[in-house]
Backbone bond lengths (Angstrom), bond angles and torsions (degrees), N, CA, C in turn:
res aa  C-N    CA-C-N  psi(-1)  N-CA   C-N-CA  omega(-1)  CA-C   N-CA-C  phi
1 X - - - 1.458 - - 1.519 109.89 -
2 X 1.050 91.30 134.99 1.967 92.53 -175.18 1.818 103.79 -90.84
3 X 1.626 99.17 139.26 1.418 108.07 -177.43 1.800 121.77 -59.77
4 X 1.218 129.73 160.98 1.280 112.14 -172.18 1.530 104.16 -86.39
5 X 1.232 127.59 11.96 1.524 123.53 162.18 1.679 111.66 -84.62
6 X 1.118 112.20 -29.22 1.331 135.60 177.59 1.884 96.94 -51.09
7 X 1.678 108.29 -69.55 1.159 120.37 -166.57 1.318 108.22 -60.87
8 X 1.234 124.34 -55.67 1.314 132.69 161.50 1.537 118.95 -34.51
9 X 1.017 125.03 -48.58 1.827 122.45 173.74 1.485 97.15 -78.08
10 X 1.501 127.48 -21.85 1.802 98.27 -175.57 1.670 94.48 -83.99
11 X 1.699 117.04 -33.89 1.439 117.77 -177.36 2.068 103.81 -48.68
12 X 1.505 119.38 -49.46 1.633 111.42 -170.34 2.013 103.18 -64.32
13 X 1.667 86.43 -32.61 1.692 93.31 175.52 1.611 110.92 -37.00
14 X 0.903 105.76 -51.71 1.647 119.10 -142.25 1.874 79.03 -94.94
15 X 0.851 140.51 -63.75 1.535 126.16 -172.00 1.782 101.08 -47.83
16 X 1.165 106.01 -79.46 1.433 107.47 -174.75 1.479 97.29 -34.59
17 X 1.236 138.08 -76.06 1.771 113.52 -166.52 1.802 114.48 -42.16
18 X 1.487 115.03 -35.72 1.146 119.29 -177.48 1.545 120.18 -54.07
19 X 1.328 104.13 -62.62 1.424 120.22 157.77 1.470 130.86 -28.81
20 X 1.702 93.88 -43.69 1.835 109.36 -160.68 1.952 83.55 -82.52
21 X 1.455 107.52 -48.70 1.864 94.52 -175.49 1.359 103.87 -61.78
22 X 0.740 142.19 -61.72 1.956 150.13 -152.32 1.531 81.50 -62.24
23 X 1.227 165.20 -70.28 1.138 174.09 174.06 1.638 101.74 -31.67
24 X 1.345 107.06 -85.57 1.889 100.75 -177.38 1.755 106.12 -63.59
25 X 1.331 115.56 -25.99 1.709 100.63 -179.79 1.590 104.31 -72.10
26 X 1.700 115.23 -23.86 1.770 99.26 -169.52 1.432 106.98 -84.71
27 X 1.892 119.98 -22.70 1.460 121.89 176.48 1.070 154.30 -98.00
28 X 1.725 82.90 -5.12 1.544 101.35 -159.13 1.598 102.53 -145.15
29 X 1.271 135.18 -8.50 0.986 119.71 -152.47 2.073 95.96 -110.26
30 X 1.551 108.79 129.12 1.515 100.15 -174.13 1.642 107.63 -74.59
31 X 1.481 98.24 141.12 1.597 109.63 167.30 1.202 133.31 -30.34
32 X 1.703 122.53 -36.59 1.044 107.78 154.74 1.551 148.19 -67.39
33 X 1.409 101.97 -33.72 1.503 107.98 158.58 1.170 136.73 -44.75
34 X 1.733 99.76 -31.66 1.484 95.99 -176.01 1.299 137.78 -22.62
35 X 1.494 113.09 -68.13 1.313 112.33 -166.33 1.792 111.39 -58.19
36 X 1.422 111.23 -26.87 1.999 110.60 -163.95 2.067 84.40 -74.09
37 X 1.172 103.50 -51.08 1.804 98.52 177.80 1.044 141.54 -57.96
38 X 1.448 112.83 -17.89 1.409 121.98 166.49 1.617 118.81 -85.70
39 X 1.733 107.48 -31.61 1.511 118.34 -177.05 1.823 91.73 -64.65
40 X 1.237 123.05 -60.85 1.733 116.65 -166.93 1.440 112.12 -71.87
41 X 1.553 117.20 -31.95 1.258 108.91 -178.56 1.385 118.70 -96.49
42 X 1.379 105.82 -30.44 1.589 100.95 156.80 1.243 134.31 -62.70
43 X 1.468 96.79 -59.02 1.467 114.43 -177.18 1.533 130.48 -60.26
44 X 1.389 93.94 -84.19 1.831 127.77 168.81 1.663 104.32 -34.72
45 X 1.076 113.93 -49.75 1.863 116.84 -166.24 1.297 107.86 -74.01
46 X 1.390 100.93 -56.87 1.569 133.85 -168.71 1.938 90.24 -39.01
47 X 0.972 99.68 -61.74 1.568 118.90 -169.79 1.391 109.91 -56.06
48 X 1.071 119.58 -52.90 1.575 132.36 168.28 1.489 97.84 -56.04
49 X 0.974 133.39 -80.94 1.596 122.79 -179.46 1.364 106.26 -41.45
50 X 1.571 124.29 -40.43 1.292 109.97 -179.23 1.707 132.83 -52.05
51 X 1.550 93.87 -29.90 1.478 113.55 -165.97 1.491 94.16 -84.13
52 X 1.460 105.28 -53.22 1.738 87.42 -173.23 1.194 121.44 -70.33
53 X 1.160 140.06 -6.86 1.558 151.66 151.09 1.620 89.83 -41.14
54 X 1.287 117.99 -102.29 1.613 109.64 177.74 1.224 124.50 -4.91
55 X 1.541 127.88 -45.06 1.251 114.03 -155.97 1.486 95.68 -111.67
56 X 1.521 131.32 -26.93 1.342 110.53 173.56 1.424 120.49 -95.78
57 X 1.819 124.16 19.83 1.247 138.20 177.96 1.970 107.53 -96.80
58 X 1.148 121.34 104.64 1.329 141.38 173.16 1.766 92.01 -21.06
59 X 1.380 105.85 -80.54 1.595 120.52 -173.68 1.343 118.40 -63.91
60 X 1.676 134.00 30.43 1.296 119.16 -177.18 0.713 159.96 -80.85
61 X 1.870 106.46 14.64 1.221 123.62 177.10 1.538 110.38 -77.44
62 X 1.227 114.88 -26.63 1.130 136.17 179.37 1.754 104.50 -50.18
63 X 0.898 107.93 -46.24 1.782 125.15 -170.59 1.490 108.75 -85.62
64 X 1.221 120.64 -26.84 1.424 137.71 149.62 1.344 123.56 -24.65
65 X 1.817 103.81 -71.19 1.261 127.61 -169.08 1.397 94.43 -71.33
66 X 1.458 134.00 -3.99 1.658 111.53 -175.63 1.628 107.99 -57.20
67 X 1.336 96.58 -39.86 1.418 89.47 -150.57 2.060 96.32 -113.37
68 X 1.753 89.19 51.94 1.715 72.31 -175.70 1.680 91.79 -124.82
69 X 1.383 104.63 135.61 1.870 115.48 -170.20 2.023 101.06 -65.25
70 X 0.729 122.40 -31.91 1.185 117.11 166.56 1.279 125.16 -47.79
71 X 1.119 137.32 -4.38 2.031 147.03 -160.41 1.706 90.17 -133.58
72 X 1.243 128.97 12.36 1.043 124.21 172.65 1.129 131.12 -121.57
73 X 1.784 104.37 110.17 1.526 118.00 -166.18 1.681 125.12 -92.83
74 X 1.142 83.18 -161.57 2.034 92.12 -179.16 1.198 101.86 -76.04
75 X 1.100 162.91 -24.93 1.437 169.12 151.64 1.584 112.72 -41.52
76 X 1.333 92.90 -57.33 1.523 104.89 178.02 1.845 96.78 -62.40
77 X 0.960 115.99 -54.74 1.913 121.98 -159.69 1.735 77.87 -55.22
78 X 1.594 125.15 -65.41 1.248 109.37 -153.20 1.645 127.63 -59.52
79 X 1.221 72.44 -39.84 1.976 92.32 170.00 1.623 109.44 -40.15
80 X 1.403 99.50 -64.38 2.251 117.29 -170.61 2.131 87.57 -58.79
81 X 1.285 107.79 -48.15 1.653 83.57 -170.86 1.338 107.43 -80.88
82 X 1.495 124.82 -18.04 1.643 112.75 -179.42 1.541 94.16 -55.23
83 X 1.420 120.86 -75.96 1.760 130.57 -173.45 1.154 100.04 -29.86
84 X 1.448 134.76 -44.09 1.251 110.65 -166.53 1.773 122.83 -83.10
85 X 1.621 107.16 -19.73 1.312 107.36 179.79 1.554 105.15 -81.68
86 X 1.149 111.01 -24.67 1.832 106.88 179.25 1.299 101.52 -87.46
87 X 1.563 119.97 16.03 1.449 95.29 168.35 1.681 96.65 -121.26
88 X 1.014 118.24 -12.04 1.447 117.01 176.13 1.818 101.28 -79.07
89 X 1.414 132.56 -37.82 1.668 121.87 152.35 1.301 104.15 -31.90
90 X 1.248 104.72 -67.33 1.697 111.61 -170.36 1.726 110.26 -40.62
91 X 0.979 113.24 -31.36 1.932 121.51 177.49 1.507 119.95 -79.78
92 X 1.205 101.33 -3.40 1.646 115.43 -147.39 2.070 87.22 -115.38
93 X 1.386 111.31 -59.97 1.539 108.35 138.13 1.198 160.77 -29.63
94 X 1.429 99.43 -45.02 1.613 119.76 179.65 1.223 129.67 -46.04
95 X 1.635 104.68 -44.73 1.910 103.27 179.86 1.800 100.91 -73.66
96 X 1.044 140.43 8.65 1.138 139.80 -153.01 1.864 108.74 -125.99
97 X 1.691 107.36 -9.98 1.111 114.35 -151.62 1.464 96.01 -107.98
98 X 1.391 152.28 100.77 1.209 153.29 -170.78 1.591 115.24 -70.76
99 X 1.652 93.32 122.70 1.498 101.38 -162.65 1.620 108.81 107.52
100 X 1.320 119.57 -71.63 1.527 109.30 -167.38 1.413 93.53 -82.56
101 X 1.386 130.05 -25.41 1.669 99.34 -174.05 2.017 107.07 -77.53
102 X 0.977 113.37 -5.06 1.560 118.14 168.58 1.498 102.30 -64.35
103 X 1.102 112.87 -67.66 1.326 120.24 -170.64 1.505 122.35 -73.22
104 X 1.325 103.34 -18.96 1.770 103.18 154.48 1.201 96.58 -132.92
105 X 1.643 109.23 107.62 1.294 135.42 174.87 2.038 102.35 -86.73
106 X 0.777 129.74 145.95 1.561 139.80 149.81 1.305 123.43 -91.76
107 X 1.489 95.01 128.91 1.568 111.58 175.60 1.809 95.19 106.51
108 X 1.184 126.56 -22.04 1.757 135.85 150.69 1.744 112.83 -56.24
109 X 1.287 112.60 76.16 1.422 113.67 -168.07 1.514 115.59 -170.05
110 X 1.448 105.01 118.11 1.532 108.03 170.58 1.134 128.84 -114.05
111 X 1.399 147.13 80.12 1.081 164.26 -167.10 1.930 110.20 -12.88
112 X 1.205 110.88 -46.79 1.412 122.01 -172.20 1.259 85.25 -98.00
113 X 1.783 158.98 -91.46 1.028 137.90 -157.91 2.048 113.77 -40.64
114 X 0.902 122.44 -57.81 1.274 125.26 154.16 1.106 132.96 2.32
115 X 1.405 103.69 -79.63 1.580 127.59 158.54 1.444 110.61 -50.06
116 X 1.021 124.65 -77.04 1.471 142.12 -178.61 2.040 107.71 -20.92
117 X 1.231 84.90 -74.00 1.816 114.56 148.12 1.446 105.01 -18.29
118 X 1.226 127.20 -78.23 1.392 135.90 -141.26 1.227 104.50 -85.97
119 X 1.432 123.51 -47.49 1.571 148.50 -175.33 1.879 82.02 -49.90
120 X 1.210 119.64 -63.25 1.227 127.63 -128.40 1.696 86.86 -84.75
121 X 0.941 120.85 -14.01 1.634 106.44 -159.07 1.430 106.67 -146.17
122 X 1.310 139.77 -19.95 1.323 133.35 179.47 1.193 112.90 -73.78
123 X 1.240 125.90 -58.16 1.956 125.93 162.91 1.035 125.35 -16.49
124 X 1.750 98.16 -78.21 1.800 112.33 145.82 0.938 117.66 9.28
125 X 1.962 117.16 -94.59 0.909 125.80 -165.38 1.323 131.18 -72.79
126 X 1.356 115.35 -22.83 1.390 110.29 169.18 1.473 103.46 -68.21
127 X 1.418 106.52 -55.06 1.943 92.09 -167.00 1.400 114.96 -71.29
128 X 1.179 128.92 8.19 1.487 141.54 128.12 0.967 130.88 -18.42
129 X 1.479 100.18 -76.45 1.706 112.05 -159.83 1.649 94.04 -120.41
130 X 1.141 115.66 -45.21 1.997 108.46 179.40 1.284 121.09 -51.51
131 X 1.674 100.30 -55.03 1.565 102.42 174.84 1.647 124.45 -94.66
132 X 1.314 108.67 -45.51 1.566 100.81 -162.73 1.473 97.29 -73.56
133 X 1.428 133.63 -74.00 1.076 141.28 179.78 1.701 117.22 -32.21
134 X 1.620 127.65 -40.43 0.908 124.21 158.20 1.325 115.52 -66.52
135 X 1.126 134.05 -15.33 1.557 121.79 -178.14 1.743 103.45 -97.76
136 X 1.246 102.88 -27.59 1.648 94.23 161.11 1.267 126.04 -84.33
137 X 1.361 113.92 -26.81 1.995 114.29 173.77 1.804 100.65 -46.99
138 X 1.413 108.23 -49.64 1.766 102.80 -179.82 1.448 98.60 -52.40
139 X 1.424 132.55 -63.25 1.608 100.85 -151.42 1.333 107.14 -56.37
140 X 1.583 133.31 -17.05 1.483 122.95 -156.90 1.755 95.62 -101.61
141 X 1.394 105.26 -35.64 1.865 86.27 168.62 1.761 101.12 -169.07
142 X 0.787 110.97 117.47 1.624 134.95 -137.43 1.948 78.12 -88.91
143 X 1.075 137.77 -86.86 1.678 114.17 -165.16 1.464 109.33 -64.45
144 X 0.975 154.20 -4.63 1.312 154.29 -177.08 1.636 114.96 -106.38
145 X 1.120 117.05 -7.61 1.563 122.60 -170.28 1.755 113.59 -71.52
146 X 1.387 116.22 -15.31 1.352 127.43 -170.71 2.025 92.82 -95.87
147 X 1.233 108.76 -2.14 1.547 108.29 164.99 1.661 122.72 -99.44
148 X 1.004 92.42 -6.81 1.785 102.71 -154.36 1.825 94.01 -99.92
149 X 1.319 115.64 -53.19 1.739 101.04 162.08 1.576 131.39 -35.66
150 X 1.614 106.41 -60.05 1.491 107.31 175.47 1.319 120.84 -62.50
151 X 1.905 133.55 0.87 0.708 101.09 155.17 1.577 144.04 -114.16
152 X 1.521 90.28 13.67 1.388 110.20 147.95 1.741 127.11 -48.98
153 X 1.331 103.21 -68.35 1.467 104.59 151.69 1.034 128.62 -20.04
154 X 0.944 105.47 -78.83 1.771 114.49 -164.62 1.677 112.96 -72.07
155 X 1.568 110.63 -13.30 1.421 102.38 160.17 1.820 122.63 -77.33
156 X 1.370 91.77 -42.17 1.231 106.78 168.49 1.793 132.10 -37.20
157 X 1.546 101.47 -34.97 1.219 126.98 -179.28 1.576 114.71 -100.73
158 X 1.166 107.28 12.68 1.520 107.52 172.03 1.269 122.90 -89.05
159 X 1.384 114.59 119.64 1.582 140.88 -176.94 1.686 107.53 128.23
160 X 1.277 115.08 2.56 1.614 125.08 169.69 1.963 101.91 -62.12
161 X 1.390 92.94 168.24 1.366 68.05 147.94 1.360 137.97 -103.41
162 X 1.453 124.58 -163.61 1.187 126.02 -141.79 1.864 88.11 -74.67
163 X 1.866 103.94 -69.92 1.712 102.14 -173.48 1.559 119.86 -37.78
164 X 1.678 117.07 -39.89 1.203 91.94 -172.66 2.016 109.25 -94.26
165 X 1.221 116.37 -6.75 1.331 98.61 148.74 1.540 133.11 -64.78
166 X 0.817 104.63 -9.95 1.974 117.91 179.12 1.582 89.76 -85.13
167 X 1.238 107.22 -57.31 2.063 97.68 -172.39 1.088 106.79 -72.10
168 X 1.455 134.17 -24.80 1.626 124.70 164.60 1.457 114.28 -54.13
169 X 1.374 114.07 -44.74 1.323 108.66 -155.86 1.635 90.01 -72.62
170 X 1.500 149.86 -51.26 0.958 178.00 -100.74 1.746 81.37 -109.89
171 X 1.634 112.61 -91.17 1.310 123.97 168.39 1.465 113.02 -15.45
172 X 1.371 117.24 -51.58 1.431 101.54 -174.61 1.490 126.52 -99.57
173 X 1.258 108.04 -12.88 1.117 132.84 160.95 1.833 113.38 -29.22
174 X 1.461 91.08 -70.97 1.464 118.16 -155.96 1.899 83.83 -82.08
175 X 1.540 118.11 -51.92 1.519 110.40 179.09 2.077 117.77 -42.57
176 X 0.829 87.90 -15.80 1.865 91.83 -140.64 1.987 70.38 -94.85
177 X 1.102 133.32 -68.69 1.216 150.17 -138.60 1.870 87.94 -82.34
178 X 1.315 110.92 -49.81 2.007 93.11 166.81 0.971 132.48 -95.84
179 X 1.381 120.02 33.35 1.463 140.97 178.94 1.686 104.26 -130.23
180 X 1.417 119.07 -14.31 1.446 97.67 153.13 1.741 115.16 -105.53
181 X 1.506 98.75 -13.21 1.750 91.99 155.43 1.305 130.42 -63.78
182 X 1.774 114.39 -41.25 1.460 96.07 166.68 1.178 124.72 -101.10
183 X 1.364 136.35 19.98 1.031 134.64 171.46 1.803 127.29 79.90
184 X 1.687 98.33 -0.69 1.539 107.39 170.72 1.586 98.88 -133.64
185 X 1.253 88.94 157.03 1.725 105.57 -179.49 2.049 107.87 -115.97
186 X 1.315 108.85 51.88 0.984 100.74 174.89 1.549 120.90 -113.28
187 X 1.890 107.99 -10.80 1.416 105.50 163.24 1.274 128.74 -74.90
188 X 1.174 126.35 -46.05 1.463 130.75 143.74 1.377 125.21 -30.28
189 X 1.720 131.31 -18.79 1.439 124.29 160.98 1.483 102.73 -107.34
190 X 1.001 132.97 -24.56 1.450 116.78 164.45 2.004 121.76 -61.61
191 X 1.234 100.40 -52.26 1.741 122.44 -175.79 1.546 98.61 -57.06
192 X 1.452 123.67 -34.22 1.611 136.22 177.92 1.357 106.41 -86.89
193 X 1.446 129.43 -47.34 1.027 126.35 -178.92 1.948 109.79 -53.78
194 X 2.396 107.70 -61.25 1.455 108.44 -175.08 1.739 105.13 -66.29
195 X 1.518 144.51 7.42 0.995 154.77 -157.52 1.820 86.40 -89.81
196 X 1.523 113.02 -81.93 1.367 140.68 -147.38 1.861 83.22 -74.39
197 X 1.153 141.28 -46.32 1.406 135.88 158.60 1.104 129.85 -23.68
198 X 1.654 108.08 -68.54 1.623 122.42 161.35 1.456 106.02 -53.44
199 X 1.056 143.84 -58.07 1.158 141.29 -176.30 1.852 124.37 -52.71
200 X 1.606 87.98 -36.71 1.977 90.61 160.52 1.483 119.66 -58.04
201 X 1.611 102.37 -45.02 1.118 120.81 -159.45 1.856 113.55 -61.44
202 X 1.971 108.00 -20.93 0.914 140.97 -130.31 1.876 88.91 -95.22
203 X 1.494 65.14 -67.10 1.815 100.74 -177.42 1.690 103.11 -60.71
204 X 1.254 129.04 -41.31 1.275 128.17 172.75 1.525 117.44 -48.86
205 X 1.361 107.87 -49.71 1.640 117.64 -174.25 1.550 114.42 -71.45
């Protein structure tokens, strides 16, 4: 069994790599690459840290159940469709909203780049920041850890504009904080997943 100082240095481990990608992918990394850099550094790693979290964490069944559809109730269902109708208002606004309708222009949309896009990086990011990172924010400070994700985020997202960095931070805020109440991280990848959908759909029209 590994000591909880042990867990604690792989938990700062695992932020600092998080940090160090979100950092070279927002400054440095060219547009075309994107998608192969986000699949290994999001994805591929993310996962590997994920697993060994499991095996050198005492409680890991616990970390198990994040991502198991069975722990998912009527609360949870209402929650994923509330987000989604206040975010489809939010679409219904948008050309009207100065600043984000620049930056999400309509009729700017390629159906297969899109996809390609999404496949490559939304997974990623939730099991990024929902699961691994939340299961390491506890070893470093167990009531405060549902703060310490969003602000990864929200650095990450700087040069957006201003409203929808305010609803990100908001978004993750509230994601990060009912995903260590219930103990699964699957409303937060579904609610992100029908989010970035509507938003194709958005950009398509």
């Amino acid at each position: 069994m590994f000591s909880s100082r042990a867990q604690t240095c792989f938990a700062v481990v695992c932020f600092l790599y998080v940090a160090i990608v979100l950092f070279v992918d927002h400054q440095l990394i060219n547009p075309t690459n994107y998608n192969a850099f986000r699949f290994v550094f999001w994805f591929i790693i993310p996962c590997i840290l994920f697993f060994l979290t499991l095996y050198i964490h005492p409680i890991r069944k616990d970390y198990r159940d994040w991502l198991n559809p069975k722990y998912v109730n009527r609360k949870d269902v209402i929650l994923v469709i509330s987000i989604t109708v206040c975010f489809m208002l939010v679409l219904l606004f948008m050309p009207y909203i100065p600043g984000v309708n620049t930056y999400y222009r309509q009729g700017n949309f390629n159906l297969f780049n899109y996809s390609l896009w999404l496949i490559a990086w939304l997974p990623g990011w939730e099991l990024m920041h929902r699961v691994l990172l939340l299961m390491q924010a506890e070893q470093i400070h167990k009531r405060w850890a549902w703060l310490m994700v969003p602000m990864l985020e929200g650095i990450y997202h700087y040069g957006k504009p201003v409203l929808e960095v305010m609803a990100m931070f908001g978004f993750s805020f509230l994601m990060c904080w009912w995903t260590m109440k219930r103990r699964n991280a699957l409303v937060p990848i579904t609610a992100h997943l029908l989010i970035e959908l509507l938003l194709g759909v958005y950009l398509a029209g």
